[in-house]
C-alpha positions as a Markdown table, in Angstrom:
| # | Residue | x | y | z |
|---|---|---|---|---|
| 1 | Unk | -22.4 | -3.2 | -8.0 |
| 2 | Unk | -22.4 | -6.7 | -5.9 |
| 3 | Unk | -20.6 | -6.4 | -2.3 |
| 4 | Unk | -16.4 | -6.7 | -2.4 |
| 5 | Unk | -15.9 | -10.1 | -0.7 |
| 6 | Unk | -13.9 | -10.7 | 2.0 |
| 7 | Unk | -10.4 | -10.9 | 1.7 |
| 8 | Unk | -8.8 | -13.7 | 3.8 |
| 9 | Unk | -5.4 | -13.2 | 4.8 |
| 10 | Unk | -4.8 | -16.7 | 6.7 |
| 11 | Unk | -5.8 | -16.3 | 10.4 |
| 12 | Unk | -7.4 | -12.7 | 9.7 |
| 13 | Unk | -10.5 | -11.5 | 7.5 |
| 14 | Unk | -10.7 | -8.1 | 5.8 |
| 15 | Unk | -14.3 | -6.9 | 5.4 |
| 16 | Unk | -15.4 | -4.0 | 3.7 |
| 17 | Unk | -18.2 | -2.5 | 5.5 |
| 18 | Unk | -16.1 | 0.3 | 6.6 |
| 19 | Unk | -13.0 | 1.7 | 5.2 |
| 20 | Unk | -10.0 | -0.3 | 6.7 |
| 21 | Unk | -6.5 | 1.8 | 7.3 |
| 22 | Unk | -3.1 | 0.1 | 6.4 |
| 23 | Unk | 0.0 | 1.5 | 9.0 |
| 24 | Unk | 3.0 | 2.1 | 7.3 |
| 25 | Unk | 5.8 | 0.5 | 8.8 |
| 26 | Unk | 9.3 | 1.7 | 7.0 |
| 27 | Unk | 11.9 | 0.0 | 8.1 |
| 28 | Unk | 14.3 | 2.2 | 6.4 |
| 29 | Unk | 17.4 | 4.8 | 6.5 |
| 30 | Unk | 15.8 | 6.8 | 3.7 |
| 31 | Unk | 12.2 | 6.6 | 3.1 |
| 32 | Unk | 10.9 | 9.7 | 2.4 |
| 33 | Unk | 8.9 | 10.6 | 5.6 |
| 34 | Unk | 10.6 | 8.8 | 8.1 |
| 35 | Unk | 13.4 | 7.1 | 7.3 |
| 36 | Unk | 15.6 | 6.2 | 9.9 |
| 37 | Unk | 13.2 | 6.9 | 12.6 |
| 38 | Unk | 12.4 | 2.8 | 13.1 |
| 39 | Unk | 15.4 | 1.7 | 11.7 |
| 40 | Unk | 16.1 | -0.9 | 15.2 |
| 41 | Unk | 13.6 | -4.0 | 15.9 |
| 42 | Unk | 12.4 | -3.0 | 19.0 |
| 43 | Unk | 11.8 | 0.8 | 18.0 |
| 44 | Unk | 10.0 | -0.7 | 14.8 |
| 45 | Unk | 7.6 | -3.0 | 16.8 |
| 46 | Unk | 6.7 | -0.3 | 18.9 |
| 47 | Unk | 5.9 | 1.8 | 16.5 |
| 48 | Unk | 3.7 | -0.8 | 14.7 |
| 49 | Unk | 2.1 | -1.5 | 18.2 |
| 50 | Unk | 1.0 | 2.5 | 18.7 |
| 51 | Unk | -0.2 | 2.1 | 15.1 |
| 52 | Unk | -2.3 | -0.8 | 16.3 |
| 53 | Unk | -4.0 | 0.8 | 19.3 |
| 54 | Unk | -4.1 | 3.8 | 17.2 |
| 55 | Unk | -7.0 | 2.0 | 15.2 |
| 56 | Unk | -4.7 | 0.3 | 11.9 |
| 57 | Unk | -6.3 | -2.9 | 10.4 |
| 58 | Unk | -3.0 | -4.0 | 8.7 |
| 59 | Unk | 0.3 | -3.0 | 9.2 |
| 60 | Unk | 2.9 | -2.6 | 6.1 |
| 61 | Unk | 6.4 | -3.5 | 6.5 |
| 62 | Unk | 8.7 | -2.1 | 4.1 |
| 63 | Unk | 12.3 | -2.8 | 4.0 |
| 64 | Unk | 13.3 | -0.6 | 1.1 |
| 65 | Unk | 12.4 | 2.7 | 0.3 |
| 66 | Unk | 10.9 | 3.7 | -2.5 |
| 67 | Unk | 10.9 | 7.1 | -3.0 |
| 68 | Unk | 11.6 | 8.9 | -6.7 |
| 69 | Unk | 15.4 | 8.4 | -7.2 |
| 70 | Unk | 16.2 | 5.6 | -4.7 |
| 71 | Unk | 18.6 | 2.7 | -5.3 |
| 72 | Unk | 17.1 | -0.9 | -5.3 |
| 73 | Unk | 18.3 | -3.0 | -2.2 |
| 74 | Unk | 19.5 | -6.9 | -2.3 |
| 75 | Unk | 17.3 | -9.5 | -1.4 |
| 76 | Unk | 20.0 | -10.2 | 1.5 |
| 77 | Unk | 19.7 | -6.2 | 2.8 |
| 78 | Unk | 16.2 | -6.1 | 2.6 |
| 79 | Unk | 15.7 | -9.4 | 4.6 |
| 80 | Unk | 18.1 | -8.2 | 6.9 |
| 81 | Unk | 15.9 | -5.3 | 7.8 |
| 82 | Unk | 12.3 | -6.9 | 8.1 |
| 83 | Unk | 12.7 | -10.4 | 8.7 |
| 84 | Unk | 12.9 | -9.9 | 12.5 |
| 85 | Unk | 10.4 | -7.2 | 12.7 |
| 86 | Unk | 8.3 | -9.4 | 10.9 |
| 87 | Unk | 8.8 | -12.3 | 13.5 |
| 88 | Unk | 8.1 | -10.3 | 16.1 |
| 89 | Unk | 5.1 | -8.7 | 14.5 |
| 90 | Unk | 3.1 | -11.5 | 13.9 |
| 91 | Unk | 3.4 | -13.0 | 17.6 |
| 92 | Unk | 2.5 | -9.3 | 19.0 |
| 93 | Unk | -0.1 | -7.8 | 17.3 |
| 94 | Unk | -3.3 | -9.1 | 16.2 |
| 95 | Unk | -3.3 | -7.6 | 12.3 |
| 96 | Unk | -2.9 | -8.9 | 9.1 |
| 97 | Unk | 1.3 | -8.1 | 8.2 |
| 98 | Unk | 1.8 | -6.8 | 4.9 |
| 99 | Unk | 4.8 | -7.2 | 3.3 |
| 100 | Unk | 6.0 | -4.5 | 0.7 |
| 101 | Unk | 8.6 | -6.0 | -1.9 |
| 102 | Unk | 8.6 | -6.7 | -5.3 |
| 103 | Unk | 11.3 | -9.1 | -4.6 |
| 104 | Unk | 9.9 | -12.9 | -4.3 |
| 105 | Unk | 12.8 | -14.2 | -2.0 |
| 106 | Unk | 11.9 | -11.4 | 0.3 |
| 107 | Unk | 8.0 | -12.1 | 0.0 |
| 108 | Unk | 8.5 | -16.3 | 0.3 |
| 109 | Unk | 10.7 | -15.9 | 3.3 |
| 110 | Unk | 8.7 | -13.1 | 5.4 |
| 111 | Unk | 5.6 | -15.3 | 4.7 |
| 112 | Unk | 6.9 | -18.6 | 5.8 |
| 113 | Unk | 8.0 | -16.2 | 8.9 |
| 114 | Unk | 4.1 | -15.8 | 9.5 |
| 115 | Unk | 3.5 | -12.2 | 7.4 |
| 116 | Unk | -0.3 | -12.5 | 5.9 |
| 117 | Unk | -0.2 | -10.5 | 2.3 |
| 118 | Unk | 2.2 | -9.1 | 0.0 |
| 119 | Unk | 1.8 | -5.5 | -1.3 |
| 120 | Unk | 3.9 | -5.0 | -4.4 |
| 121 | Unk | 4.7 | -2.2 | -6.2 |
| 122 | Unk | 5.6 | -3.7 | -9.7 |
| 123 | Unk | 1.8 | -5.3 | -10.0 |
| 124 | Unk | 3.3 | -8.7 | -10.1 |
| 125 | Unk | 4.4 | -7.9 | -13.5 |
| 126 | Unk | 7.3 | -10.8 | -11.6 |
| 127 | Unk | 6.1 | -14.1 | -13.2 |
| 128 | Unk | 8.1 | -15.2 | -10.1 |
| 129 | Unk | 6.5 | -13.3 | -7.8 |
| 130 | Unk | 2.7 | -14.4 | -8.9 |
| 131 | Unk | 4.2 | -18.0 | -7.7 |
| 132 | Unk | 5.2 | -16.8 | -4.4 |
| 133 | Unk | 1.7 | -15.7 | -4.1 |
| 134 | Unk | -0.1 | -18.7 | -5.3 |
| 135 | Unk | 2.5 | -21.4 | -3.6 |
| 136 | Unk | 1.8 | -19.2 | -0.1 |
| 137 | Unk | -1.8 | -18.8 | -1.1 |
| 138 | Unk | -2.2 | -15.0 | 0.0 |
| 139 | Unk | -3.8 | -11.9 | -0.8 |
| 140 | Unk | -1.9 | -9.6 | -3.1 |
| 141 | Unk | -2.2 | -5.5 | -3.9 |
| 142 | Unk | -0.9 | -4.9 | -6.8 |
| 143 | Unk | 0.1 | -1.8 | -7.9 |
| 144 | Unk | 0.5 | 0.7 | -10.8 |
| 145 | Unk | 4.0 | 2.5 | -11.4 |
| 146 | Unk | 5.5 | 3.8 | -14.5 |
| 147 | Unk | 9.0 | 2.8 | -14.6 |
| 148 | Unk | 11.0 | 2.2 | -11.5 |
| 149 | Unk | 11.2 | 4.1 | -8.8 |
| 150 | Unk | 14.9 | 5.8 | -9.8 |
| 151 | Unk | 13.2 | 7.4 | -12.9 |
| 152 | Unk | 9.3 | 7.0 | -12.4 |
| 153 | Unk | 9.2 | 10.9 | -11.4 |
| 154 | Unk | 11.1 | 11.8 | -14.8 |
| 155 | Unk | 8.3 | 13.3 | -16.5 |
| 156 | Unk | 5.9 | 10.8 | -16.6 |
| 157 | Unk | 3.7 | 10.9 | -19.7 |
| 158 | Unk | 0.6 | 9.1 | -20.0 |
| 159 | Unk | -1.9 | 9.5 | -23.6 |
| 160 | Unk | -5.1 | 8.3 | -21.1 |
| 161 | Unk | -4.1 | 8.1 | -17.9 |
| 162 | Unk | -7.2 | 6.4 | -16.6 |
| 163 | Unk | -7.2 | 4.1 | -19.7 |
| 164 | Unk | -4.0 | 2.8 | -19.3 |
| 165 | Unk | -4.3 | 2.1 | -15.5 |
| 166 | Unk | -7.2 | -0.1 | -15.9 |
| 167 | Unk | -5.8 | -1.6 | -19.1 |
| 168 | Unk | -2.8 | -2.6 | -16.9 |
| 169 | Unk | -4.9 | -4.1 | -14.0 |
| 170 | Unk | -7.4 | -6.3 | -16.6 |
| 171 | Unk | -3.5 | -7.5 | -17.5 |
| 172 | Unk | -2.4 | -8.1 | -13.7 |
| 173 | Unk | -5.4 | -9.6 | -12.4 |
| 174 | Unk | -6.0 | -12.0 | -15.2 |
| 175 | Unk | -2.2 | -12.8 | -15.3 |
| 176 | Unk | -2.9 | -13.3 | -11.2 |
| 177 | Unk | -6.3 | -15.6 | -11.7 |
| 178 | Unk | -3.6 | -17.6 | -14.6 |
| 179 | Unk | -1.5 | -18.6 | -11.4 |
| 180 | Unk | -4.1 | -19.3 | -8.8 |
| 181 | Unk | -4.4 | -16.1 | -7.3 |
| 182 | Unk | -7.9 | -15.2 | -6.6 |
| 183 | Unk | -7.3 | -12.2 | -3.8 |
| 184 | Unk | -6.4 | -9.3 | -5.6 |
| 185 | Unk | -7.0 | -5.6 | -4.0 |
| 186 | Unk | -5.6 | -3.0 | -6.4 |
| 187 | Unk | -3.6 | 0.3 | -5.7 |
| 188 | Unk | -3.5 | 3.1 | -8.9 |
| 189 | Unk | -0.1 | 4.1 | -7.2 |
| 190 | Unk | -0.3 | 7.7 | -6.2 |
| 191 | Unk | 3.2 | 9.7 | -6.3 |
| 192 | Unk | 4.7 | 6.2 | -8.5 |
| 193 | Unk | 5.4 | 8.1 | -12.4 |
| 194 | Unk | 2.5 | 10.7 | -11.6 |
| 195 | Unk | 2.4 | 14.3 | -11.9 |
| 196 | Unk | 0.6 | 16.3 | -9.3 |
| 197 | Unk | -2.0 | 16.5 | -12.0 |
| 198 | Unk | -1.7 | 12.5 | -12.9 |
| 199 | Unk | -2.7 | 11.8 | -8.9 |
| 200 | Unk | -5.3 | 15.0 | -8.7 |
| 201 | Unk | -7.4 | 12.7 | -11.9 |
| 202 | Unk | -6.6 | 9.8 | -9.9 |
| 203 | Unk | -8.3 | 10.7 | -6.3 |
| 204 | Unk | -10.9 | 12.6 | -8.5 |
| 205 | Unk | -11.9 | 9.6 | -10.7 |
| 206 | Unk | -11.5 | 6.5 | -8.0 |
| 207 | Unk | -15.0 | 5.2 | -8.9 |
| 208 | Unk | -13.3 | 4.2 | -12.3 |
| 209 | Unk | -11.5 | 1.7 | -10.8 |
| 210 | Unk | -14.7 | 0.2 | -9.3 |
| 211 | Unk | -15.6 | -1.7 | -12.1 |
| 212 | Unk | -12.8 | -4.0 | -11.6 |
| 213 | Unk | -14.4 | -5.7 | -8.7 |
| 214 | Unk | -11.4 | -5.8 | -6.4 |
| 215 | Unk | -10.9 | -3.5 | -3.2 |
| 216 | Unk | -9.3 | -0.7 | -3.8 |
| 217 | Unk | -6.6 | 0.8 | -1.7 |
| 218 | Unk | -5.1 | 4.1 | -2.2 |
| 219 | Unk | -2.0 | 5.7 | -0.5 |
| 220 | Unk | -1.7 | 9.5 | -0.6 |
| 221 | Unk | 0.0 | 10.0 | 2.8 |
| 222 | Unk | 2.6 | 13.3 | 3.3 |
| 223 | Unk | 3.0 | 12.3 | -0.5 |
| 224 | Unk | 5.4 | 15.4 | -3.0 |
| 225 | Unk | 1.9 | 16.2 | -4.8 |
| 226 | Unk | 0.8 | 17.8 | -1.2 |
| 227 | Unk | 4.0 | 19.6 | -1.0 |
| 228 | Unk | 3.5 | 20.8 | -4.2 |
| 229 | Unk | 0.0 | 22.2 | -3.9 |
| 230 | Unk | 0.7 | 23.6 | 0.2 |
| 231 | Unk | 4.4 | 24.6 | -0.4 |
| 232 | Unk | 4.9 | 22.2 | 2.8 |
| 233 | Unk | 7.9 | 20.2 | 4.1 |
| 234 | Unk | 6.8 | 16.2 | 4.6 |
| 235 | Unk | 6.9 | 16.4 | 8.2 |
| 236 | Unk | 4.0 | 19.2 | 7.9 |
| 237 | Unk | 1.3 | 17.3 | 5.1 |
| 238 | Unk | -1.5 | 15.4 | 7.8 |
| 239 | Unk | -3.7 | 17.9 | 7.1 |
| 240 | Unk | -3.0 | 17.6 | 3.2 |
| 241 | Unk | -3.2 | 13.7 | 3.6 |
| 242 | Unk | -6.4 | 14.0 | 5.4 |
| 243 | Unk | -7.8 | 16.2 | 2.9 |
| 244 | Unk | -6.2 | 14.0 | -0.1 |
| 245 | Unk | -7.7 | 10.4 | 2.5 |
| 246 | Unk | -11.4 | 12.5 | 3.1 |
| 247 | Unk | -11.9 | 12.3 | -1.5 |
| 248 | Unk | -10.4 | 8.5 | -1.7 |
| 249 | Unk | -12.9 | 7.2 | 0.5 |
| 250 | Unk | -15.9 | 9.5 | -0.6 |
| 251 | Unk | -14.7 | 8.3 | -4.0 |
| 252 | Unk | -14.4 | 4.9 | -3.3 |
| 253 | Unk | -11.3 | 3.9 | -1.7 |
| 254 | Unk | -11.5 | 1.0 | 0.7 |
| 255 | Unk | -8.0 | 0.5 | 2.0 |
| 256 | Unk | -6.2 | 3.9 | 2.9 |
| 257 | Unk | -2.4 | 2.7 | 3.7 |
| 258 | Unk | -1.1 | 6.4 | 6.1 |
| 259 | Unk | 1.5 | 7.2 | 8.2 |
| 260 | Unk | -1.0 | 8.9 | 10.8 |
| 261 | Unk | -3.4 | 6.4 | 11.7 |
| 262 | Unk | -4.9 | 8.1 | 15.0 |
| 263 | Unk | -5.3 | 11.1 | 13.1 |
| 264 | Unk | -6.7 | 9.4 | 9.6 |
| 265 | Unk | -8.7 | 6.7 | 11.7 |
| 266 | Unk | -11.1 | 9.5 | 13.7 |
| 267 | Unk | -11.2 | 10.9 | 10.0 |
| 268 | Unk | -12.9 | 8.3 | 8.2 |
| 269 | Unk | -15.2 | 7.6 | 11.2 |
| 270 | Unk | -16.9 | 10.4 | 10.5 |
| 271 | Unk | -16.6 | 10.0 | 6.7 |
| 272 | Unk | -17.8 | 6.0 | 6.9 |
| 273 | Unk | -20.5 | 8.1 | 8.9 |
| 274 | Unk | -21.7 | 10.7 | 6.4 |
| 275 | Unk | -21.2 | 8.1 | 3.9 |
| 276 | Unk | -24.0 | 5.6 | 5.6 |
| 277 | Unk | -21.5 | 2.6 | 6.4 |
């Protein structure tokens, strides 16, 4: 399979020589690992600076949680929350700024702030969206979930779970190319309308997803499915997420987006290590 290219997000370059880690960055009363806990500017840029020094190679602002059975926000609320962090991000640390909405007013209005990508969790299945993207001239993840995130965890049913994932990114990227979007890094969505089961197929059959030709990014962190299998609260899952981080990259994942990045970053050195890269 030829070399992923390099994905530009305007001042930055993402290369794929090694696995890259995406900081999570929840700017949120109720997400749920640590909502609350950076709900202020200054104790969210702080946060997003340890991450930095910590070894993250983009940072992921959220606004909104999406956890199984939250509410959606308003494009107003949302903005209210990330806008400045945002701001003050781009001007104080020297990483692509990811920007996770599936709203386009959001998405438009934190990239004209300076924010590099936008990671969405619909899979611009937003026609709207796709011409935020295009117009701004940005990287894009897009992202697999069944239903919305109030019902996705309702017993999700697939007939061919792998099947229909892939089937709905050959959809998504060619809908993407349609607009002008050329950058396209895909994320199967683990936790979004999975079982434990659904996401246990997923981390063990990443390499399916290879034949795409996009990066792939995968986000397992202190995610229910490692509840499940340890019997663990959220604020005890690292070494779960590690374990659940060590298969995606050995299976192919390029893009881990964790909470833990010191932890997840001396990881996958030794991983990108046994691995040759």
């Amino acid at each position: 399979m030829s070399p992923l290219a390099p994905i530009v997000c305007k001042e930055y370059t993402l290369r794929f020589e090694k696995t890259l880690i995406m900081g999570i960055l929840n700017v949120t009363p109720d997400s749920f690992s640590d909502g609350g806990l950076f709900n202020d500017v200054d104790t969210a840029v702080t946060h997003a600076k340890k991450m930095f020094s910590d070894g993250a190679d983009l940072i992921d602002v959220g606004g909104e949680s999406s956890r199984p059975g939250s509410e959606p926000l308003s494009e107003k609320e949302e903005l209210a929350r990330i806008l400045p962090v945002v701001t003050r991000l781009v001007d104080e640390v020297s990483v692509p700024i990811s920007i996770d909405t599936y709203k386009p007013l959001v998405a438009d209005t934190c990239l004209k702030a300076g924010a590099h990508l936008i990671n969405d969790i619909t899979g611009l299945t937003n026609p709207n969206m796709r011409k935020v993207a295009s117009k701004n001239n940005v990287p894009v993840v897009l992202m697999h979930m069944l239903g919305t995130p109030k019902i996705m965890q309702q017993k999700p049913v697939y007939q061919d779970l792998l099947g229909e994932l892939i089937a709905f990114f050959q959809k998504q990227i060619a809908q993407a190319h349609n607009t002008g979007i050329q950058q396209i890094i895909i994320d199967p969505g683990i936790g979004f309308g999975k079982t434990v089961e659904h996401n246990l197929q997923i981390l063990k059959h990443l390499e399916t997803f290879k034949t795409l030709g996009c990066p792939l990014l995968v986000g397992p962190s202190r995610k229910s499915f490692i509840g499940t299998i340890t019997g663990l609260p959220v604020n005890e899952r690292l070494e779960g997420t590690i374990a659940a981080v060590t298969v995606a990259v050995m299976n192919g994942a390029n893009i881990v987006r964790v909470h833990d990045v010191k932890e997840c970053r001396r990881v996958i050195q030794v991983v990108d290590a046994i691995r040759g890269v």
